[in-house]
C-alpha positions in Angstrom: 40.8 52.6 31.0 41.4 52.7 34.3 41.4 48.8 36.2 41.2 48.3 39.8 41.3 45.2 41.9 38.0 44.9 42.0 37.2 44.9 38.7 40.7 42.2 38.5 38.1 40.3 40.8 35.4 40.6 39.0 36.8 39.5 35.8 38.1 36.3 37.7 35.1 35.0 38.9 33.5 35.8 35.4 36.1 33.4 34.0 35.8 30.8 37.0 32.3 30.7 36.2 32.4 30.9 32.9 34.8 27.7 33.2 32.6 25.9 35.3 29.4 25.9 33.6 31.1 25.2 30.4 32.9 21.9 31.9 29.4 21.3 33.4 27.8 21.5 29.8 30.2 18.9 28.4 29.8 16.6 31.5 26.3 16.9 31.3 26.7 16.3 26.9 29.0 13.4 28.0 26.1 11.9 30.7 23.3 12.2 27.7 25.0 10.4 25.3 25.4 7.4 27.3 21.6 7.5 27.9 20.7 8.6 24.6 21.8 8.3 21.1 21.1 9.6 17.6 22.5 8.8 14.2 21.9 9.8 10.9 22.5 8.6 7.6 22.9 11.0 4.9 23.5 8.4 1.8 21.1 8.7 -0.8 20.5 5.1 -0.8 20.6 4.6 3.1 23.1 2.0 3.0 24.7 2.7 6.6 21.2 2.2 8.3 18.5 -0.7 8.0 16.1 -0.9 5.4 12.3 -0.8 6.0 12.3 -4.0 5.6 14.6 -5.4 8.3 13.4 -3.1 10.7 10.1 -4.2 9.9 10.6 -7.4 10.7 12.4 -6.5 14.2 9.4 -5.1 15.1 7.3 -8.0 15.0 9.9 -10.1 16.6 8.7 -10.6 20.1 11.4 -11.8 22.6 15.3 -11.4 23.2 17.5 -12.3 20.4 21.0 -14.3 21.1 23.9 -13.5 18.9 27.1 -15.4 19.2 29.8 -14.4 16.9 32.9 -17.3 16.9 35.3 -14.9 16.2 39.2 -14.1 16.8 41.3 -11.3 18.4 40.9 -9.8 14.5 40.1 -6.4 15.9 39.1 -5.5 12.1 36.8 -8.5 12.0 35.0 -8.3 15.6 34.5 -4.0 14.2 31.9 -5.1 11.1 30.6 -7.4 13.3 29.8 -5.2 15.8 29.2 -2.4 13.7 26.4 -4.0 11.3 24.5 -5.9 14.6 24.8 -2.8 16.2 22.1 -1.3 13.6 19.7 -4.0 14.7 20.2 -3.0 18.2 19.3 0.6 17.8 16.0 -0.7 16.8 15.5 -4.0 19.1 17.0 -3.5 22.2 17.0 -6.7 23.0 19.5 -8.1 21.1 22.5 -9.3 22.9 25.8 -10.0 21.4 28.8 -12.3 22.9 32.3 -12.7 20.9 34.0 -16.2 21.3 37.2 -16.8 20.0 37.2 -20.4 18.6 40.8 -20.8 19.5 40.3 -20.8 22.9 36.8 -23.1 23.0 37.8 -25.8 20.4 35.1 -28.1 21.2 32.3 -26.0 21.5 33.1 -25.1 18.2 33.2 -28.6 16.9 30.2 -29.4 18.5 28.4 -26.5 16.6 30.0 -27.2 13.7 31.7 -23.6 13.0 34.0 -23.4 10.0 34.3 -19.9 9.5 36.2 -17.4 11.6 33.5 -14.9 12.2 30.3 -17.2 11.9 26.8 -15.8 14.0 25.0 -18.4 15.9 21.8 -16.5 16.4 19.3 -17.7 18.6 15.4 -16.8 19.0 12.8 -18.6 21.2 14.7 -22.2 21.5 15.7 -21.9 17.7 19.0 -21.2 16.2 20.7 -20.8 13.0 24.1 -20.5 12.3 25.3 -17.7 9.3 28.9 -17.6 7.8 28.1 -14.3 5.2 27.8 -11.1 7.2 25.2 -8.7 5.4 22.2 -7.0 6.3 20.1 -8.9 4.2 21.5 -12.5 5.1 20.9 -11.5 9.0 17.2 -10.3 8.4 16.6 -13.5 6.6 17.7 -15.1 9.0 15.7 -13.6 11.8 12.4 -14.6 9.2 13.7 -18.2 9.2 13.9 -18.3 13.2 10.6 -16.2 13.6 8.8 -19.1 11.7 6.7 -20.9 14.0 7.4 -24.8 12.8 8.1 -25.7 9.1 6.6 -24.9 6.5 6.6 -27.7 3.7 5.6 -27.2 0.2 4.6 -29.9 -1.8 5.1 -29.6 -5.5 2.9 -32.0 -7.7 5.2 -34.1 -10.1 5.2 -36.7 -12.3 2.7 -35.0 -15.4 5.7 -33.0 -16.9 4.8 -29.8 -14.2 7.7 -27.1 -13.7 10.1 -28.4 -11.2 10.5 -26.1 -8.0 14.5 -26.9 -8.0 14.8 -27.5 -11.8 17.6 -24.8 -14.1 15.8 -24.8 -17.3 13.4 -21.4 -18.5 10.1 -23.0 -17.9 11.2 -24.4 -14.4 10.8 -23.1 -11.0 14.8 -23.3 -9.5 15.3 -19.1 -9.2 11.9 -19.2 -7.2 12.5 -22.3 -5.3 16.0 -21.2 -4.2 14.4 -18.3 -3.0 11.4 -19.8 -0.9 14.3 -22.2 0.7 16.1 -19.1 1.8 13.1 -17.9 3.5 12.8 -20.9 5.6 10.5 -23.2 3.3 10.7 -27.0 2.6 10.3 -27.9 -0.7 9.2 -31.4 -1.3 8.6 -33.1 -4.7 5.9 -35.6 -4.9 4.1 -38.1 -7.4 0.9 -39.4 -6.1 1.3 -42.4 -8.3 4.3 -43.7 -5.8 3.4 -42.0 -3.1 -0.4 -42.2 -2.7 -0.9 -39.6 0.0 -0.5 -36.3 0.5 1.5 -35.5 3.6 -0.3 -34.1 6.5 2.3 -31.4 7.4 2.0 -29.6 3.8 1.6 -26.3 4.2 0.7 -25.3 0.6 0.1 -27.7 -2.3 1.2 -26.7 -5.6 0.1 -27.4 -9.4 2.7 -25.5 -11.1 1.0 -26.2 -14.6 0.8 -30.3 -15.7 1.2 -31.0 -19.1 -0.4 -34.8 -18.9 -3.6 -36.0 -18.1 -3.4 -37.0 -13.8 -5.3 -39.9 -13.4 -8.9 -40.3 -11.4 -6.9 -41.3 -8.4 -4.4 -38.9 -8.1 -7.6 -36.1 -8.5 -9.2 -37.9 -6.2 -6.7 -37.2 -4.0 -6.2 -34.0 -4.5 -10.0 -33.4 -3.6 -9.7 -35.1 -0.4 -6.8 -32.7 0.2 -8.9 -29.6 -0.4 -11.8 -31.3 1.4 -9.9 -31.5 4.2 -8.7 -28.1 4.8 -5.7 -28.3 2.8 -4.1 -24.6 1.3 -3.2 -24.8 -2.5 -1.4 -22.5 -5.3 -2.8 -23.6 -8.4 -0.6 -22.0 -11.6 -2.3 -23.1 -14.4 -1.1 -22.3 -18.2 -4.0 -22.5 -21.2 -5.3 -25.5 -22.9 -6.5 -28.4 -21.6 -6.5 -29.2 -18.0 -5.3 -32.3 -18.0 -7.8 -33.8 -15.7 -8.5 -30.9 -13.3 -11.2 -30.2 -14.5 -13.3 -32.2 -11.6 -11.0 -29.9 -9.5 -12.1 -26.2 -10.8 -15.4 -27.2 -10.4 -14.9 -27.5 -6.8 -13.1 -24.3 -6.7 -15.5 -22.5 -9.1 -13.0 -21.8 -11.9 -13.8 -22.3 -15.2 -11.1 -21.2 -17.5 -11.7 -19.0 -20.2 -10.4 -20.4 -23.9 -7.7 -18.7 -25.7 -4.7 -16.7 -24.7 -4.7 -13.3 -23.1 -3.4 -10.9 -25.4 -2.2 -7.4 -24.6 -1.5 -4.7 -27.0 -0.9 -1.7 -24.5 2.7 -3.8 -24.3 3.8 -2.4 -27.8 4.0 1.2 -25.5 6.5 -0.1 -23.2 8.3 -1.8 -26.2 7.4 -5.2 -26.2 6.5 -7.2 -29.8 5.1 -10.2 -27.9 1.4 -9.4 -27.8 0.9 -12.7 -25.1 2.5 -10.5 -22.5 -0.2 -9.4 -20.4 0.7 -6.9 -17.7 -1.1 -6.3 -14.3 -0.5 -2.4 -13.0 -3.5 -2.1 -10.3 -4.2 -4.4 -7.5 -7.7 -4.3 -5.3 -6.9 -4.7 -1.8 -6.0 -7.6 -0.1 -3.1 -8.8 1.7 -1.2 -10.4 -1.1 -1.0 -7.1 -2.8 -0.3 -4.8 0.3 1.6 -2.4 -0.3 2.1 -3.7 -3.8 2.9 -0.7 -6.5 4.9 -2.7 -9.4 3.7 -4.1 -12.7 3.9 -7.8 -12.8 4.1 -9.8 -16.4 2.4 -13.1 -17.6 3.6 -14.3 -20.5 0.7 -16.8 -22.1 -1.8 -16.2 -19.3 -5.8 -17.4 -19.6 -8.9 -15.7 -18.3 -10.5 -17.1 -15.4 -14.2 -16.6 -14.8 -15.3 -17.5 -10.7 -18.1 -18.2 -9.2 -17.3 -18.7 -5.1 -18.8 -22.2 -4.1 -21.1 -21.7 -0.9 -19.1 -21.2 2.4 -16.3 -19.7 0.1 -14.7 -15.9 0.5 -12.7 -14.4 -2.2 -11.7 -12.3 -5.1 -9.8 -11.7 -8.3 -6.5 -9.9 -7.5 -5.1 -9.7 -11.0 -6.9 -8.2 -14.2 -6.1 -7.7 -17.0 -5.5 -4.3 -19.0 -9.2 -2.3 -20.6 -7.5 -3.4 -24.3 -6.9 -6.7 -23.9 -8.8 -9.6 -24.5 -8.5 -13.9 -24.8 -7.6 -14.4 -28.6 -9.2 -17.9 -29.5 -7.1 -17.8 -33.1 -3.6 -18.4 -34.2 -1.3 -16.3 -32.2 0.9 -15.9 -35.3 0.7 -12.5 -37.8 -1.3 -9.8 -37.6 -3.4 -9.9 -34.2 -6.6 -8.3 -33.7 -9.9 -8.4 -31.6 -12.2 -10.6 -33.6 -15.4 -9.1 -32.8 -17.8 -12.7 -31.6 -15.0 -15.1 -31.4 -12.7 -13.6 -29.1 -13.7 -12.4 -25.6 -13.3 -9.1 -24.6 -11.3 -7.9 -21.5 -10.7 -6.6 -18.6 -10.0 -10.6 -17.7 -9.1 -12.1 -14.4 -5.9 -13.6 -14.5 -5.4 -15.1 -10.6 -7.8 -15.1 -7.7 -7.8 -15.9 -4.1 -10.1 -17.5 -1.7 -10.6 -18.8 1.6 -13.1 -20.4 4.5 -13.2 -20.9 8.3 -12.3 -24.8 8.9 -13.6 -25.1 12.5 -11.2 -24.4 15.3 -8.4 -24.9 13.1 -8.2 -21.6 11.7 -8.7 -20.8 7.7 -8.2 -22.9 4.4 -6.7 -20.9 1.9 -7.0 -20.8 -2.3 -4.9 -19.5 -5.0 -5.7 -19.7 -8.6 -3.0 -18.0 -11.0 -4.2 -18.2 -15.0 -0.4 -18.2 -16.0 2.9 -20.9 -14.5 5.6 -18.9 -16.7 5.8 -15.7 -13.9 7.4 -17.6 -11.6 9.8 -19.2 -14.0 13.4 -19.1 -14.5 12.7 -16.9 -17.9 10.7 -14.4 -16.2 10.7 -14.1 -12.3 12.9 -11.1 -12.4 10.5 -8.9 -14.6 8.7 -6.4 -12.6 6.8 -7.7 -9.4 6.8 -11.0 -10.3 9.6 -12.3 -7.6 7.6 -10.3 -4.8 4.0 -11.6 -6.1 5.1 -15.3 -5.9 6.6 -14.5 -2.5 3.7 -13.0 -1.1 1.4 -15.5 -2.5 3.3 -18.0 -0.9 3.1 -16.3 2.5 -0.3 -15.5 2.6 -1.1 -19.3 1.8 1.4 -20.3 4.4 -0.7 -17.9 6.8 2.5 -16.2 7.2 0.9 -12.8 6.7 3.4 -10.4 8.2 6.4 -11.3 5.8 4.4 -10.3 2.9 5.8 -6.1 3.6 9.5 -7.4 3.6 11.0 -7.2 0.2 14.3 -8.1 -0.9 16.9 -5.2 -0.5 18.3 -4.2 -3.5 22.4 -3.5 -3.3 23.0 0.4 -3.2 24.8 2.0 -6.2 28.0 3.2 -4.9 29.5 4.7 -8.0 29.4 8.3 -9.1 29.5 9.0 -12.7 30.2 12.8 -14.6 30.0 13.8 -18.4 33.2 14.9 -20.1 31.8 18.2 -19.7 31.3 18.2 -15.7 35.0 16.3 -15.5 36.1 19.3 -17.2 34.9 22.0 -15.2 36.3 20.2 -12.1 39.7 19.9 -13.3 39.8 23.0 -14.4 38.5 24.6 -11.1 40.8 22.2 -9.0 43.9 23.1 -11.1 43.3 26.4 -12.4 41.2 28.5 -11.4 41.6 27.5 -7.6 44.8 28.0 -7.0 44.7 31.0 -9.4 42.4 32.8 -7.0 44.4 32.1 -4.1 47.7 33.4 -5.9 45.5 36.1 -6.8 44.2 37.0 -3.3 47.6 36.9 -1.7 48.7 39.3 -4.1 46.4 41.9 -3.5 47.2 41.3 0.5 50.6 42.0 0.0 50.5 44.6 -2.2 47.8 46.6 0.0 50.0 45.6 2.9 52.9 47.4 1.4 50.9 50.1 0.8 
């Protein structure tokens, strides 16, 4: 083929343009991903990104967020800092984050009382809270702490043998209360004997289940409380009231007798027939988004009749098959036709009225104090249940969506069989085929 300088020419400026647009391409690549930026996270468990839940919660955050991380010239320390905030400013731009070395600003760090190299002051409309553990899920709980408008105080009945919020022991209330706590609550225990008055910042009262009779008084007051606007969790257990009584009549709730019993438990394996188990939920905002069984071991029926200027519901019920047995729970159990009383039974409702200019009283009456206990807060729902009943009570509605993250499994597992077949393709067959194919290259080659 003949080539002439013209064509020399023409394959020149080909090249030359060819050249520029291509450098142009990259600067132009280069100039988009300063202004833009995509990620993607291909883990199954989506552990390099933020959960639903945090970014949830950013969204409702209104307002610049201050981080301040006290943190050394540990290159390998400021990198996961920077790295996990930087997740929470992809989806709230508004996030700022400044690196101080304490070295260098000794009493501003004494004043603030850091301790840990690497500790977050984070700041949100004139609060703060400082954080020494680095992790998705103690950040986002922070940032629920700080969105909390004022504190929120709950008030836990005591001195009639009631579950103790704080207490280790099965039938207490410690996993739960620790919990509550690290969402920003106040827990405050209270006998009304001692202290005759309920304070007027409580945010929820609760009756986690007395095993004593409470004196007039001490109803009386309780009364006045709910007369007065005040929200309450009622968790009651069956038997005998103990001197509530005067109180469910208030309410409406009149307690059926007996114990719910639950045989469609035997299918999932369970020999304890108390052991009723909620799977459907009407809606309301306690049970948004709320698709997990929930247990309640030794739960009674509650029949309710909403007092006039009352709203409200049942938001657990019992299975079709169960019923309240009003015999000895002990042998062989069966529905007594005319003594016991037939299901589906309530087992908790919820209710509320307008109180003026003040905004809305709110009521919550569980059949069953053991789901939130130290035995049995980790079955099912019941951790999420007792959270978002506390939330909605606390009018903090917009938490109720925000679960707790569960850890991602990290670990892969085979069978004998698969580890097999790998090793054997790694270290046989592999490089068998690629002695195999250079064979046959040099052999046709020689050819």
């Amino acid at each position: 083929m003949f080539v002439s300088g013209k064509t020399r020419r023409a394959t020149r400026i080909q090249n030359a343009l060819f050249l520029i647009l291509f450098l142009a391409l990259v600067g132009m690549l280069a100039w988009l991903s300063t202004r833009y930026t995509f990620t993607a996270d291909w883990t199954a468990s989506g552990r390099n990104t933020l959960s639903a839940a945090s970014s949830g919660l950013l969204e409702q955050l209104d307002g610049p967020v201050n981080i301040t991380a006290f943190a050394t010239k540990d290159e390998s320390v400021r990198h996961a800092i920077r790295d996990l905030l930087a997740r929470y400013q992809r989806h709230k731009r508004d996030i700022t984050l400044e690196f101080v070395n304490p070295d260098l600003q000794p009493v501003r760090v004494r004043e603030l009382g850091i301790r840990v190299n690497g500790e977050l002051l984070i700041e949100y409309q004139g609060r703060q809270e400082k954080l020494a553990s680095l992790s998705e899920q103690s950040i986002t709980n922070a940032l629920q702490r700080l969105a909390r408008s004022g504190e929120r105080w709950l008030v836990f009945l005591e001195g009639h043998g009631e579950r103790k919020p704080l207490g280790e022991a099965n039938h207490d209330l410690g996993a739960w209360g620790k919990r509550l706590e690290e969402k920003g609550f106040k827990i405050q225990s209270m006998n009304l004997v001692s202290s005759p008055a309920i304070p007027d910042n409580t945010a929820v009262l609760v009756l986690a289940g007395p095993q004593t009779d409470l004196m007039p008084g001490e109803v009386a007051l309780i009364q006045q409380f709910i007369e007065g606007g005040g929200n309450l969790l009622w968790l009651d257990d069956p038997g005998d009231p103990h001197g509530l009584q005067p109180l469910a009549n208030t309410l409406g709730v009149h307690f059926v007798s007996g114990v719910i019993v639950d045989p469609t438990t035997q299918v999932l394996g369970i020999s304890d027939p108390r052991l009723a188990i909620t799977s459907t939920y009407p809606p309301h905002p306690v049970t948004r988004n709320f698709d997990v069984i929930t247990l309640f071991p030794q739960a009674v029926g509650i029949k309710h009749e909403l007092p006039a200027g009352w709203q409200g519901q049942a938001i657990l019920v019992s299975a079709e098959r169960s019923w309240s047995e009003t015999g000895e729970l002990s042998g062989q159990i069966a529905f007594d036709e005319g003594r016991d009383i037939p299901g589906p039974l309530t087992l908790g409702v919820v209710m509320s009225r307008a109180r003026g200019d003040t905004g809305e009283q709110r009521v919550a009456v569980i059949g069953d104090g053991d789901f939130l206990s130290n035995a049995y807060l980790g079955n099912g729902g019941n951790l999420t249940l007792g959270m978002n009943l506390i939330n909605w009570l606390s009018y903090d509605d917009r938490f109720i969506d925000i679960p707790v993250k569960v850890a991602p499994d990290r670990t892969l597992s085979f069978s004998p069989l698969a580890q097999g077949l790998i090793g054997l393709g790694w270290l046989v067959l592999l490089p068998l085929g690629l002695a195999a194919t250079g064979a046959v290259i040099w052999w046709r080659r020689k050819r």
